[in-house]
Backbone and ligand atoms as CSV (ligand in chain L), in Angstrom:
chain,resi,resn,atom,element,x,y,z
A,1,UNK,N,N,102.694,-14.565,43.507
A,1,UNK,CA,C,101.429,-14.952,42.869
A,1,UNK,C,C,101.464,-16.434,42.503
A,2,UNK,N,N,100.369,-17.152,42.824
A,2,UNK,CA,C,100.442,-18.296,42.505
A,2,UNK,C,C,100.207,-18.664,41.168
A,3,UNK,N,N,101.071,-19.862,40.306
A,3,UNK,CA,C,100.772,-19.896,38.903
A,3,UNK,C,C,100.444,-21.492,38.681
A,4,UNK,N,N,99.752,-21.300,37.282
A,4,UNK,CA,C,99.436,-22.783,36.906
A,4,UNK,C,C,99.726,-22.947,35.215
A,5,UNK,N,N,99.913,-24.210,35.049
A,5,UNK,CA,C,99.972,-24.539,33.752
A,5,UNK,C,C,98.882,-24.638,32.848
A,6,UNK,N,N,98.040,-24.138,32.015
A,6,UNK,CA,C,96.887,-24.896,31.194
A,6,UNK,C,C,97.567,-25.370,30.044
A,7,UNK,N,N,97.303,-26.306,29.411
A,7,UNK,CA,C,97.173,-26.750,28.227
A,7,UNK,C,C,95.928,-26.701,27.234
A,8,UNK,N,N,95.991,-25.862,26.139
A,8,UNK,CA,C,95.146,-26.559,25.181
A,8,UNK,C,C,95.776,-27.789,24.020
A,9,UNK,N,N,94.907,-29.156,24.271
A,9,UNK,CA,C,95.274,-30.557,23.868
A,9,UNK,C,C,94.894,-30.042,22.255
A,10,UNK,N,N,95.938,-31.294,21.737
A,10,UNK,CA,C,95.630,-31.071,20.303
A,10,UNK,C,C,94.328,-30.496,19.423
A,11,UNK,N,N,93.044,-32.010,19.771
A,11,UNK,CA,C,91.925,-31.805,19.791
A,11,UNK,C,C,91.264,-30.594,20.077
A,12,UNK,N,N,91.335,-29.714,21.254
A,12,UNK,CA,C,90.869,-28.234,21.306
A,12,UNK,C,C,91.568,-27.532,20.387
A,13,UNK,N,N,92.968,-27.439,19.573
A,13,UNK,CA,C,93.445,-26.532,18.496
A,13,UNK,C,C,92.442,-27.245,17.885
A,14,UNK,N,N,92.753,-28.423,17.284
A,14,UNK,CA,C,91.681,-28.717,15.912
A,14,UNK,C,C,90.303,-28.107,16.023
A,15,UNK,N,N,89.582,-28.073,16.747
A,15,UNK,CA,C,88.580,-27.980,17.062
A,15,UNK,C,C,88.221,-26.716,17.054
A,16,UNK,N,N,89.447,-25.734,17.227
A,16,UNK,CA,C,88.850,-24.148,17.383
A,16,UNK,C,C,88.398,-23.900,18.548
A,17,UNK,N,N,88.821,-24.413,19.601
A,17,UNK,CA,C,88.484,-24.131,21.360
A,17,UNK,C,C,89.370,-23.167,21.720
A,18,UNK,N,N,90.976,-22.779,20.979
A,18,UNK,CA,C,91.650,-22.028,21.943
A,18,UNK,C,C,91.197,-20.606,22.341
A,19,UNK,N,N,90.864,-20.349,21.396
A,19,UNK,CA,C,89.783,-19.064,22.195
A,19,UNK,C,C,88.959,-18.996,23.401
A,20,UNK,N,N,88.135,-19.597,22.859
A,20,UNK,CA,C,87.193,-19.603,23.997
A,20,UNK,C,C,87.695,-20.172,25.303
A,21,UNK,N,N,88.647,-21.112,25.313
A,21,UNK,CA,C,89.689,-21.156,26.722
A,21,UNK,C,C,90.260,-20.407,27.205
A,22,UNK,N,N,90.876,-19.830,26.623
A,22,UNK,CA,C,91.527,-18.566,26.835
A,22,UNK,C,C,90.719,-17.484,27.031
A,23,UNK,N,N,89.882,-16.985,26.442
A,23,UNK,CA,C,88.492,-16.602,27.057
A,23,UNK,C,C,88.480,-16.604,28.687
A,24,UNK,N,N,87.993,-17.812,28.659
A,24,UNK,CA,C,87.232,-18.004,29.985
A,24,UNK,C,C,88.131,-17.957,31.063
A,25,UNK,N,N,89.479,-18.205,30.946
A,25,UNK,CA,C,90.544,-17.735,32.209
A,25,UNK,C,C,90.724,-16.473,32.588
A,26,UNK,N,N,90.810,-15.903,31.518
A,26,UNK,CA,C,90.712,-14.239,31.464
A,26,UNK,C,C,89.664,-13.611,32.610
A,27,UNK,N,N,88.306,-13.804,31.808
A,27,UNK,CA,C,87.095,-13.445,32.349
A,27,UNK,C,C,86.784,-13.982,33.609
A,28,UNK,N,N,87.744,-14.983,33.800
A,28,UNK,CA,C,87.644,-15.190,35.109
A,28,UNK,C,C,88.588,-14.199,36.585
A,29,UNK,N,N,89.681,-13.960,35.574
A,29,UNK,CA,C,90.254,-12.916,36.253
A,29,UNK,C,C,91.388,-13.669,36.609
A,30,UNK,N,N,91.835,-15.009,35.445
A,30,UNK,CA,C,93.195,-14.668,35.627
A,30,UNK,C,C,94.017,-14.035,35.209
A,31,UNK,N,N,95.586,-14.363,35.158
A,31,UNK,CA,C,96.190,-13.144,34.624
A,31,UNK,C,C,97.281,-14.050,33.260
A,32,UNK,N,N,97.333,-13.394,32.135
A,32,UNK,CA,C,98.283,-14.062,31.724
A,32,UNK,C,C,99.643,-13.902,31.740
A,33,UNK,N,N,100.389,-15.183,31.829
A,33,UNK,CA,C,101.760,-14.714,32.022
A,33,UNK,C,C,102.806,-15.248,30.653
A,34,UNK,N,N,102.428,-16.763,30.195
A,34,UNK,CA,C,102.637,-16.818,28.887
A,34,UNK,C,C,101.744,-17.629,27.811
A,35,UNK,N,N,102.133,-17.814,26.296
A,35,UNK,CA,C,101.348,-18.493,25.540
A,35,UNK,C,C,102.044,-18.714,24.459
A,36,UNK,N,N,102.074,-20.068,24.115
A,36,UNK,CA,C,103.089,-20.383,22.878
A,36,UNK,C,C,102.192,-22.067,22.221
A,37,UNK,N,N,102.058,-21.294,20.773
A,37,UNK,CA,C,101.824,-23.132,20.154
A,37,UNK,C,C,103.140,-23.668,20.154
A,38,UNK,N,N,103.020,-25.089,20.734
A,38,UNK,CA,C,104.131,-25.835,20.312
A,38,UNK,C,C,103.459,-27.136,19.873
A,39,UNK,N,N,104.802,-27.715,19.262
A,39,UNK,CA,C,104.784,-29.217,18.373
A,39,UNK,C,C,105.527,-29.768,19.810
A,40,UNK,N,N,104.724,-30.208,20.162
A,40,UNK,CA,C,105.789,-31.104,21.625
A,40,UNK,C,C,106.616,-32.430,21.104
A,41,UNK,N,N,107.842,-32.704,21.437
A,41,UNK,CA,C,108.217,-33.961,21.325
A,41,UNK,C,C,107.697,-35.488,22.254
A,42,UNK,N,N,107.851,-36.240,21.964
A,42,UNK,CA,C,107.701,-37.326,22.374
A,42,UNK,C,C,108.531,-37.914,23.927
A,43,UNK,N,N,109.441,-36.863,23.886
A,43,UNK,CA,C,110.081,-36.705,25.359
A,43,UNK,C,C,109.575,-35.927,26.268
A,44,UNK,N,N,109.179,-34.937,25.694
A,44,UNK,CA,C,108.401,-34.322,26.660
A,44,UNK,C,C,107.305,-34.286,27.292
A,45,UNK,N,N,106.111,-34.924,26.440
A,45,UNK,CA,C,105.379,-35.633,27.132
A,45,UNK,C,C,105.353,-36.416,27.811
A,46,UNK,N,N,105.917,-37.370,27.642
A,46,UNK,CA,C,106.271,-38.445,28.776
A,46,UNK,C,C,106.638,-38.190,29.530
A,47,UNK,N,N,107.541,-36.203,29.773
A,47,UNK,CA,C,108.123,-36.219,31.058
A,47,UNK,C,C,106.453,-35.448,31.676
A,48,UNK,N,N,105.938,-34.438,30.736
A,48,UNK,CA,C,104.800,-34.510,31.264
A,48,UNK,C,C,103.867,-35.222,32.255
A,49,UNK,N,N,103.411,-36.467,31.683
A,49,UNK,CA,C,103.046,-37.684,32.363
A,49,UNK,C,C,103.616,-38.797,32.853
A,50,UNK,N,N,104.805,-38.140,33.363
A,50,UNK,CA,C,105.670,-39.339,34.117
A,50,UNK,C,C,104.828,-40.204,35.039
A,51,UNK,N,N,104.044,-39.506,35.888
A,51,UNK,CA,C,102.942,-40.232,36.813
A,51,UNK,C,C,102.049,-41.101,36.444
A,52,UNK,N,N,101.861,-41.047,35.400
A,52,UNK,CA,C,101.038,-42.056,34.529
A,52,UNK,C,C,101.682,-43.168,33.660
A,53,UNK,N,N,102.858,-43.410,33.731
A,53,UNK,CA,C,103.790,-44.211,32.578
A,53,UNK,C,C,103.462,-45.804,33.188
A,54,UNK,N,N,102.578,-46.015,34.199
A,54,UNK,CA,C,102.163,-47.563,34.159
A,54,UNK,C,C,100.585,-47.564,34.296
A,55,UNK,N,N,100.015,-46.576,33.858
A,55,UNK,CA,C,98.416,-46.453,33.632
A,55,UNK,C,C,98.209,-47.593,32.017
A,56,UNK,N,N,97.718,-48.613,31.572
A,56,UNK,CA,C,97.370,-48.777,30.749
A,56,UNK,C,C,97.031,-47.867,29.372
A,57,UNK,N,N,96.467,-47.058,29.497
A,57,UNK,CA,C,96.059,-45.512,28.668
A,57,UNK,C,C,97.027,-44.995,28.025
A,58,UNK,N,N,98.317,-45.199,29.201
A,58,UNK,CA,C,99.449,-44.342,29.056
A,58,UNK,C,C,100.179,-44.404,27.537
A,59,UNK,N,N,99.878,-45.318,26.513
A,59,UNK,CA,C,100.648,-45.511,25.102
A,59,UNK,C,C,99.515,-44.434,24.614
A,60,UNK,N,N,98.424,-44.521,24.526
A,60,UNK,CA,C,97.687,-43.685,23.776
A,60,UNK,C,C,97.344,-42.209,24.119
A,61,UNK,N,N,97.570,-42.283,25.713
A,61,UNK,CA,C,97.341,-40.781,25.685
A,61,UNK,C,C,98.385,-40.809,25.052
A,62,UNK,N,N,99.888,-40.322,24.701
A,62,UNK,CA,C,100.634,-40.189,24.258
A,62,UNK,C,C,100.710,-39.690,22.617
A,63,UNK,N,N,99.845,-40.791,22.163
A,63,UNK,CA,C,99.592,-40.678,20.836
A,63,UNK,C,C,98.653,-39.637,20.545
A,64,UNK,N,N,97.689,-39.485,21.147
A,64,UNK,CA,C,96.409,-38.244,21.209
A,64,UNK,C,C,97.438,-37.078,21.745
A,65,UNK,N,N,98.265,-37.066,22.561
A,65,UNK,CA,C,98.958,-35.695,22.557
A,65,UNK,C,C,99.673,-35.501,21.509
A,66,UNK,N,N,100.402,-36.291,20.936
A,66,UNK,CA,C,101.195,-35.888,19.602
A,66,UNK,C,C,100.362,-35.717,18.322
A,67,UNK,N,N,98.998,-35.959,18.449
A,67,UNK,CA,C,98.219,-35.613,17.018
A,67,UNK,C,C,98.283,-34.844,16.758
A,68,UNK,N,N,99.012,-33.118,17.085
A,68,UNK,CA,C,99.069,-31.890,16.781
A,68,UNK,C,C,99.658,-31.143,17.729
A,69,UNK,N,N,99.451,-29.758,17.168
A,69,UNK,CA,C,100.480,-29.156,18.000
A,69,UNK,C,C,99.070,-28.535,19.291
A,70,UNK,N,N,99.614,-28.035,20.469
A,70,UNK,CA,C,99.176,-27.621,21.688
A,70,UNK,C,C,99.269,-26.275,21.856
A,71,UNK,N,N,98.403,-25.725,22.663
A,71,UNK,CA,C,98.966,-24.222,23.377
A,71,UNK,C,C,99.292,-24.432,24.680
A,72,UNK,N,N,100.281,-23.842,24.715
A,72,UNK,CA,C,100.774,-24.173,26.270
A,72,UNK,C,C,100.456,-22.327,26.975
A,73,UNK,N,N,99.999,-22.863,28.083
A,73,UNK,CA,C,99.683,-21.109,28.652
A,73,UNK,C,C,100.515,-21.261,30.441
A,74,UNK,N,N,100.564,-19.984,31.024
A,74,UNK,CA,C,100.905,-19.830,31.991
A,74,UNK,C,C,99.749,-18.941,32.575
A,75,UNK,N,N,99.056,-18.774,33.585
A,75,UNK,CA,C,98.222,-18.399,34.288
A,75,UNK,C,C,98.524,-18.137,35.866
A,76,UNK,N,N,98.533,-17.015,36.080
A,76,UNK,CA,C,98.645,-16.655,37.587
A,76,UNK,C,C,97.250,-16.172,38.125
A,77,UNK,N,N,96.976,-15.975,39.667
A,77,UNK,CA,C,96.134,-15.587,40.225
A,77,UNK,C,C,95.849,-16.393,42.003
A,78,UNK,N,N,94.930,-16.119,42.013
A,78,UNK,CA,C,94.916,-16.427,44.037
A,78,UNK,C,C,94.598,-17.661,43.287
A,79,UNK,N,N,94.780,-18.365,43.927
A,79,UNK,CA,C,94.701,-20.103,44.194
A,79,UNK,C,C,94.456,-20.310,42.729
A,80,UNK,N,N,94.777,-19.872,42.084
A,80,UNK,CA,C,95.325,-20.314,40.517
A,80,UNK,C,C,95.148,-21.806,40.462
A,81,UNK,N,N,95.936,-22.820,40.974
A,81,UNK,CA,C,95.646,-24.217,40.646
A,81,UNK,C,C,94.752,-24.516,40.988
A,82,UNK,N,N,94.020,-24.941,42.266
A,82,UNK,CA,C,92.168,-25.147,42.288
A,82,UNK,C,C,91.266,-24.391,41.665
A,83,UNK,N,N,91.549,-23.185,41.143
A,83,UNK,CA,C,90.615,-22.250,40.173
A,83,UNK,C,C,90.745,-23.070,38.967
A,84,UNK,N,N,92.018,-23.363,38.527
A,84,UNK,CA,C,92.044,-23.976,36.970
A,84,UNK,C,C,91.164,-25.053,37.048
A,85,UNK,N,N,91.349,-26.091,37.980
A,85,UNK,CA,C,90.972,-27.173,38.085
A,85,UNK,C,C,89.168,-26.979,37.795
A,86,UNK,N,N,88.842,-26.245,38.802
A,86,UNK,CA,C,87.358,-26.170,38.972
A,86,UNK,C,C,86.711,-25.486,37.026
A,87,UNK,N,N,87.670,-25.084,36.837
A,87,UNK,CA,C,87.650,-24.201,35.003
A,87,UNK,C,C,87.491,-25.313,34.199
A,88,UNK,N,N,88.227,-26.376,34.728
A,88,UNK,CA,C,88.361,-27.576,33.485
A,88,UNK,C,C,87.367,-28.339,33.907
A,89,UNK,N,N,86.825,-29.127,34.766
A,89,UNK,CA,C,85.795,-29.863,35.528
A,89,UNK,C,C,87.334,-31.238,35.436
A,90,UNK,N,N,85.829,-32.108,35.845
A,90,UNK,CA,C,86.730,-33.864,35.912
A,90,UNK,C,C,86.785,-34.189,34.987
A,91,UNK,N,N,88.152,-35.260,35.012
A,91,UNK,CA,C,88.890,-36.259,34.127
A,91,UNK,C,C,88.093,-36.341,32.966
A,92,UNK,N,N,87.382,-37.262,33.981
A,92,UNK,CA,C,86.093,-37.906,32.878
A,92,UNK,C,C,85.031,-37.155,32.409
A,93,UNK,N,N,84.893,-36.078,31.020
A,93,UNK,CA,C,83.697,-35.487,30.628
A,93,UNK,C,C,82.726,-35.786,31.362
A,94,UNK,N,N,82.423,-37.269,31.232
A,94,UNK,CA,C,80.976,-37.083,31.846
A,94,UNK,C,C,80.657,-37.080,33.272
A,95,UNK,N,N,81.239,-36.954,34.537
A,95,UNK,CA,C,81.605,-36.263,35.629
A,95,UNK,C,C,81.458,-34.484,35.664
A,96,UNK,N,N,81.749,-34.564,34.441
A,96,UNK,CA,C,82.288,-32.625,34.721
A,96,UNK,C,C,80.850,-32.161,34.073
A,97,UNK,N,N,80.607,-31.003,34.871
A,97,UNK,CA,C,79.598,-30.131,34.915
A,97,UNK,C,C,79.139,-29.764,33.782
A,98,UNK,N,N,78.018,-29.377,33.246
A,98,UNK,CA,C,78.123,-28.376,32.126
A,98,UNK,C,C,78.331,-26.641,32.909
A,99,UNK,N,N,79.124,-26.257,32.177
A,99,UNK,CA,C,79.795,-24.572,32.945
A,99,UNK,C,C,81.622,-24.691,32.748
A,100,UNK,N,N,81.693,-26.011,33.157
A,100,UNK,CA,C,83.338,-26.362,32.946
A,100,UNK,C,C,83.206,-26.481,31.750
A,101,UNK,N,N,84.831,-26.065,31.444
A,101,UNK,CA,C,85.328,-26.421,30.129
A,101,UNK,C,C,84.838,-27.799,29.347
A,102,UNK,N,N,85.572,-29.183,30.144
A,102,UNK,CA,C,84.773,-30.436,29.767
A,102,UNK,C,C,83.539,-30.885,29.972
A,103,UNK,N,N,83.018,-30.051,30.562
A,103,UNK,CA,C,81.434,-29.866,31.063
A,103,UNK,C,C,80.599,-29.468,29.667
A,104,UNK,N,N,81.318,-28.988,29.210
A,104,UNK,CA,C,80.783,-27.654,27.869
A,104,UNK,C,C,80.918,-28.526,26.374
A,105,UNK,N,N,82.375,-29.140,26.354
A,105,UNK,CA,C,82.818,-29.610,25.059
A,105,UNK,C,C,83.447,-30.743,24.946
A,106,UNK,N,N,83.089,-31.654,25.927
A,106,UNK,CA,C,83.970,-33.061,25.700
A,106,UNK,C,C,82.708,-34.076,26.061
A,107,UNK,N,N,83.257,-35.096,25.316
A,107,UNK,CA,C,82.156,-36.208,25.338
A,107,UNK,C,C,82.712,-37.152,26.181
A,108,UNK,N,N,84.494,-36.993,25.978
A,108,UNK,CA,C,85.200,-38.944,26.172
A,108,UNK,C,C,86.708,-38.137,26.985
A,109,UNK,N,N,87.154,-38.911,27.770
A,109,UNK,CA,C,87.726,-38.902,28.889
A,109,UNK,C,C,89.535,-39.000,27.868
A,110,UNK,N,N,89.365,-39.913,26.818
A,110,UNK,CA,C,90.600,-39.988,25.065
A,110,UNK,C,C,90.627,-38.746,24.991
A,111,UNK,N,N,89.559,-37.431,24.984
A,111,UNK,CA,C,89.708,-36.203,24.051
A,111,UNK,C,C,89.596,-35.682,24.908
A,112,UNK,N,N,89.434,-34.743,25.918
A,112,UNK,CA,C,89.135,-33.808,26.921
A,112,UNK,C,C,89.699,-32.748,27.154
A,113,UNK,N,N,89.877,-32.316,25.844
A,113,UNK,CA,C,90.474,-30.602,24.989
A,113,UNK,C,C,91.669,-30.240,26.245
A,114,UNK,N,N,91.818,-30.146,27.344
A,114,UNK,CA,C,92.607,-29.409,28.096
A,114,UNK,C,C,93.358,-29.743,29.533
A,115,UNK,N,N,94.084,-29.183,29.785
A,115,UNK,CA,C,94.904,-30.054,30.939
A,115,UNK,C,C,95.263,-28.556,31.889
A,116,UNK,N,N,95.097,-28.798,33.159
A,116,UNK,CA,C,95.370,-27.692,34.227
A,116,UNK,C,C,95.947,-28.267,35.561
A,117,UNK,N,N,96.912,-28.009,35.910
A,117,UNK,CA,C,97.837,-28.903,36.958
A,117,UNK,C,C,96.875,-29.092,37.868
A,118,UNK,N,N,97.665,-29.977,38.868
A,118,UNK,CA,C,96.760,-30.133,39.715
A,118,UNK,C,C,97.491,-30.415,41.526
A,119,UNK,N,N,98.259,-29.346,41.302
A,119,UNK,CA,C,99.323,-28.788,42.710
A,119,UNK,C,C,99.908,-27.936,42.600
A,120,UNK,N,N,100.322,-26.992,43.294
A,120,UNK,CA,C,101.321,-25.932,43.080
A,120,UNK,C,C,102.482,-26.286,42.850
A,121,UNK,N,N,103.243,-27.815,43.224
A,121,UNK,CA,C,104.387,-28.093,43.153
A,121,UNK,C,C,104.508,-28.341,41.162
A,122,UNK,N,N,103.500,-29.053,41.054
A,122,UNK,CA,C,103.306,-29.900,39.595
A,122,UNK,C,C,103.115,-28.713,38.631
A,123,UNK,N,N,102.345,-27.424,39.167
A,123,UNK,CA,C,102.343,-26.179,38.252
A,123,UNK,C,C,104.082,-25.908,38.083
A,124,UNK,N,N,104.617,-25.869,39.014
A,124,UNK,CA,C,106.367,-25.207,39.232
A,124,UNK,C,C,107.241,-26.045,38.011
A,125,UNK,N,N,106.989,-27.267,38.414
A,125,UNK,CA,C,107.561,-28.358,37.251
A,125,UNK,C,C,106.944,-27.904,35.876
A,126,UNK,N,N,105.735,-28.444,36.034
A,126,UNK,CA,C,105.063,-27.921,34.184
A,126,UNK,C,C,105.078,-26.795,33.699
A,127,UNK,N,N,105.647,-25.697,34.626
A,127,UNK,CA,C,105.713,-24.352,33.597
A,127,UNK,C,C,107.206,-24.529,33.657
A,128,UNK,N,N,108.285,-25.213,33.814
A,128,UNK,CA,C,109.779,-24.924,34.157
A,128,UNK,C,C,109.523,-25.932,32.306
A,129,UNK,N,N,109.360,-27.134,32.435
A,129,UNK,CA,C,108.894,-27.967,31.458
A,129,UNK,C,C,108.679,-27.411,29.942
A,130,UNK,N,N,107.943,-26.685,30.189
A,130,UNK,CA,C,107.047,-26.264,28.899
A,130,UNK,C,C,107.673,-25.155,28.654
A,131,UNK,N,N,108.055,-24.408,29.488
A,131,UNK,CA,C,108.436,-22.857,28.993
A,131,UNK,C,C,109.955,-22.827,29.561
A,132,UNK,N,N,111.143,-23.726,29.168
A,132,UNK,CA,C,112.348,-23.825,29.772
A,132,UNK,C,C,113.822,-22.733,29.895
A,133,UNK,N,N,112.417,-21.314,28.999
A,133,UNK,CA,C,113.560,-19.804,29.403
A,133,UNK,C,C,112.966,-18.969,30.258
A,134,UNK,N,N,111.553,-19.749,30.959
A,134,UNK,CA,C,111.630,-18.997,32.508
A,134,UNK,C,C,110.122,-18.508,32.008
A,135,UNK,N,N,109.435,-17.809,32.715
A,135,UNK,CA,C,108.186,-17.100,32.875
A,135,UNK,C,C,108.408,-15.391,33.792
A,136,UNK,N,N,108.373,-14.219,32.946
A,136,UNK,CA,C,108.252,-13.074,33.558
A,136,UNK,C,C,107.261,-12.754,34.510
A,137,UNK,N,N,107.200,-12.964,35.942
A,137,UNK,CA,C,105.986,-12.299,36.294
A,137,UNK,C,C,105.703,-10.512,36.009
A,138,UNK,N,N,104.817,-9.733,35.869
A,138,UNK,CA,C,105.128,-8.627,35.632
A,138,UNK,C,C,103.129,-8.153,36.778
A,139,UNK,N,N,102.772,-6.966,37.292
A,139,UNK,CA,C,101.781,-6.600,37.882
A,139,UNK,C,C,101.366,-5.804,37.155
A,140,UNK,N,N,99.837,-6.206,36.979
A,140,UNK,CA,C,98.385,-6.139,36.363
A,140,UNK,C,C,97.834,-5.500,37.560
A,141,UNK,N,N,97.697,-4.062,36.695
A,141,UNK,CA,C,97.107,-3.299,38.106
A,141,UNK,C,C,95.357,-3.048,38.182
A,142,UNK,N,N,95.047,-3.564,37.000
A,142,UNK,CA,C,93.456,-4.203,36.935
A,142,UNK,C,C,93.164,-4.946,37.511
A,143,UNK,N,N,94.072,-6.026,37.829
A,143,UNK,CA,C,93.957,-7.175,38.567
A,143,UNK,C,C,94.307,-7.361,39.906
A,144,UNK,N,N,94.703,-6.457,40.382
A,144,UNK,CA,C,95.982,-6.074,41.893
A,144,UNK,C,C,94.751,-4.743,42.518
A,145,UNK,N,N,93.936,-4.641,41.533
A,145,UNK,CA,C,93.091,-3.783,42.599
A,145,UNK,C,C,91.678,-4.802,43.447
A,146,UNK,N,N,91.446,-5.634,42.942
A,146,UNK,CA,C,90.462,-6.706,43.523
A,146,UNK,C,C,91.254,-7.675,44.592
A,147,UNK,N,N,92.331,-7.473,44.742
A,147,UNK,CA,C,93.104,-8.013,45.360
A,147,UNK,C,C,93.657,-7.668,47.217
A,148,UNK,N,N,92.404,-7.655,47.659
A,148,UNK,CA,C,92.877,-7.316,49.262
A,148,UNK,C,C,92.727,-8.609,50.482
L,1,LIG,P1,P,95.341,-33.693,32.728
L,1,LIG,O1,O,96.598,-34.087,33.477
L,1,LIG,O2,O,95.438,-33.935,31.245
L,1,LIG,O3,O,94.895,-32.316,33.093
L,1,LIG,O4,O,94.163,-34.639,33.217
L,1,LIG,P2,P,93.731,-34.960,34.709
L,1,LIG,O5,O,94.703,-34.402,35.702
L,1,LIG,O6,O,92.311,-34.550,34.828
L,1,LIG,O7,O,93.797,-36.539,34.715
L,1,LIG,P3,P,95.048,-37.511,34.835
L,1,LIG,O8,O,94.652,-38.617,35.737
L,1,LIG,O9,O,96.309,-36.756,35.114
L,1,LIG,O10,O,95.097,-38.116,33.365
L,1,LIG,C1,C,95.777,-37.453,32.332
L,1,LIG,C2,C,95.026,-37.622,31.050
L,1,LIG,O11,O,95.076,-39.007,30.669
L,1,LIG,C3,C,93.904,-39.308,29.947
L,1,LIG,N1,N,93.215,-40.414,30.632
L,1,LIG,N2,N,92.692,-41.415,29.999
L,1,LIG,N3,N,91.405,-43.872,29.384
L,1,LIG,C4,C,91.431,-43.454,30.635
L,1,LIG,O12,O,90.909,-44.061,31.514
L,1,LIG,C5,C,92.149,-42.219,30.926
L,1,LIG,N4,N,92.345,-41.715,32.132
L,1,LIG,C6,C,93.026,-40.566,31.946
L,1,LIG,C7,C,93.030,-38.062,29.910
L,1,LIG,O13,O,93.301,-37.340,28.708
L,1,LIG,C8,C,93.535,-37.301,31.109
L,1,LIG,O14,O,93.253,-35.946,30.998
């Protein structure tokens, strides 16, 4: 089964979004595999966004990720990473749809409540990352019957 990473960003805890994110993966018919608030360190983000460490932005996203603690989730399902993606809309709020997540609740491209990989390789890394005693897959036979 293919899996992906979501994040809910500080800003969506503050805000009272993790629900309704979590929500909407569900109802979409993914599957969950894990979910944990964490206080991330300052190392780990950065290994997070290693790809970004000569973006200008890159000091402050940093700082906007450490404003609080995160939910980190694991999500499986058929094409799981372009599903997430299309769940969250674009970068930039105002690009993204209303129906997407940032479509729905983000104004500014600084706050954009949530993060969903964006490769199967980069899902493999960010759930090894975030969840570093492994992820159980286990079969959802609610979910394994839509499945032909
Ligand atoms: P994410 O990794 O958080 O899911 O976001 P993404 O793939 O849609 O976008 P990415 O290019 O990986 O950027 C990571 C996060 O950096 C912040 N950002 N700020 N000020 C800016 O121009 C700018 N560009 C990106 C956003 O929080 C973005 O989600």
């Amino acid at each position: 089964m293919e899996r992906t990473y979501v994040m809910c960003k500080p800003d969506a805890v503050q805000r009272g979004l993790v629900g309704e994110i979590l929500k909407r993966f569900e109802q979409r018919g993914f599957q969950l595999l894990a979910l944990e608030l964490q206080h991330p360190t300052r190392e780990r983000l950065e290994e997070h966004y290693g790809d970004l460490k000569s973006k200008p932005f890159f000091p402050a996203l940093v700082e906007y990720m450490l404003s609080g603690p995160v939910v980190a989730m694991v999500f499986g399902g058929i094409n799981a990473v372009k599903m997430g993606r299309v769940m969250v809309g674009e970068t930039n709020p105002l690009a993204s749809t209303p129906g997407s997540l940032r479509g729905d609740f983000s104004m500014v491209v600084g706050r954009n409540i949530v993060h969903a990989s964006d490769a199967v390789e980069s899902a493999e890394k960010e759930i090894a990352l975030w969840f570093p005693n492994g992820v159980k897959n286990y079969t959802n036979p609610i979910i394994q019957q839509f499945v032909y």
